[in-house]
N, C-alpha and C positions, 0 to 999 in steps of 0.2 A: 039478275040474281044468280050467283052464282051457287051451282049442285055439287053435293060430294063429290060427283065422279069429275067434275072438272077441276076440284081441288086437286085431287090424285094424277090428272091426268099432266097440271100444271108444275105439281115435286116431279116429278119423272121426267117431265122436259129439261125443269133445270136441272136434274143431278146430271143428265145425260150432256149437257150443253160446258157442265164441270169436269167431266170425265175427258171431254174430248179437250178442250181445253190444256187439261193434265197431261193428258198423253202426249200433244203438242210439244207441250216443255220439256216433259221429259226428252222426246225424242230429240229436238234439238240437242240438248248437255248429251245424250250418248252419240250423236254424230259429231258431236267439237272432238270427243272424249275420244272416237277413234281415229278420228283424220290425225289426231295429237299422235297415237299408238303409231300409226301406218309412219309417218315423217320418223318418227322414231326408230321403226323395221327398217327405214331405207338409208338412214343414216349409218347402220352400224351394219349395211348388207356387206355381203362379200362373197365371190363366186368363187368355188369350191368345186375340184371333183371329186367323183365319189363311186365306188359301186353301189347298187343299192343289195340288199342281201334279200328282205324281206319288209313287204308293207301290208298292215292291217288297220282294222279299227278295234281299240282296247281303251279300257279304262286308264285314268293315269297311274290310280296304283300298282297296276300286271305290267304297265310299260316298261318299266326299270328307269326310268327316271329318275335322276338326283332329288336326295330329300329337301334342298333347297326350293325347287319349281317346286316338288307339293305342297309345301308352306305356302308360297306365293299365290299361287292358285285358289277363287275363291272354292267355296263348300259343295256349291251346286255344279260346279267344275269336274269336282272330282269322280263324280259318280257316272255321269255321264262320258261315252264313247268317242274318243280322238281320233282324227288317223295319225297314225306312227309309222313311223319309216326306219327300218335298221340299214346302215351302211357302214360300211367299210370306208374309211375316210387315211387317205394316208394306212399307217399301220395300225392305226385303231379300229374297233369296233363302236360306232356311237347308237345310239336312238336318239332319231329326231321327231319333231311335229312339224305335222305339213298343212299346207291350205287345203280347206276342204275342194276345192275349184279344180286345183290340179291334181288332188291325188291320184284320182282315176288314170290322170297319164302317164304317172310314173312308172316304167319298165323293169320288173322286176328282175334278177341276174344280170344286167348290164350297166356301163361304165355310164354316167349322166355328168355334166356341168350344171350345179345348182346354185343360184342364188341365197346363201343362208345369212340370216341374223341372229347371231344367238345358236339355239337351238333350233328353229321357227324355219324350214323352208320355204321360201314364197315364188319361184320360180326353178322352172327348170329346162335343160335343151339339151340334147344327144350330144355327146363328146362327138361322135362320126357322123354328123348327117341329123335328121331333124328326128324327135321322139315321136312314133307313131301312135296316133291317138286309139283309144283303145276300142272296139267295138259296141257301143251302145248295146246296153242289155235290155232285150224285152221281154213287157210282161206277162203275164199272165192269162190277158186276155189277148193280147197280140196273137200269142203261139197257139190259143184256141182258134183263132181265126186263119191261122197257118192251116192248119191241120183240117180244116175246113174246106181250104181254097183246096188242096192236095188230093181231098175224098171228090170233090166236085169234078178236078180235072182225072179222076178213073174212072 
């Protein structure tokens, strides 16, 4: 005989059994959907020097990016933080977008060999010698722990 609560407890199994299920599929169709993107970044790549002038992370509307990409770009896109890279490309001034992966190593005021597609940088290497990776930032509670070790050893 089965009790209310194991009524309850047997929806809950299965919604939960559908959920994951769901996600499954999902996830599958956005991994086809970027392996398709990525073939696509590498096909129309091209290595490019550049100086870099300045790199942050900014909305796509403060970026100065062409009103084109913001069309393109879904809604939930736009609102949220990119990194952007301003370089000196030739005699232009461009804004690009970069991978979140390598921004950290991109060298600000110096001459770079980048890999671009588009807009889209997806790699980069020192024109002179290899791009030195940037210093690992610690946190918060690292540096209290610093400051710890330093009062111990006086």
């Amino acid at each position: 005989m089965l009790r209310p609560w194991h009524i309850v407890m047997i929806v809950i199994l299965v919604i939960l059994v559908a959920a994951i299920v769901a996600l499954y599929i999902l996830g599958k169709k956005s991994q086809k959907k970027k392996e398709e993107q990525e073939a696509q970044i590498a096909a129309a790549a091209q290595t490019v020097s550049m100086l870099v002038i300045d790199k942050k992370h900014l909305k796509l509307k403060d970026a100065g990016l062409p009103a084109a990409i913001l069309e393109q770009t879904p809604k939930l896109l736009r609102r949220s933080k990119m990194p952007i890279v301003k370089a000196k490309v030739g005699p232009k001034i461009m804004t690009f977008i970069c991978e979140e992966s390598i921004f950290d190593s991109i060298p600000t005021k110096k001459e770079v060999k980048a890999v671009v597609s588009g807009l889209y940088i997806t790699k980069v290497r020192g024109l002179r010698g290899s791009v030195e990776a940037a210093p690992k930032k610690t946190g918060f509670w690292q540096k209290l722990k610093d400051i710890k070790k330093q009062q111990n050893m006086k």
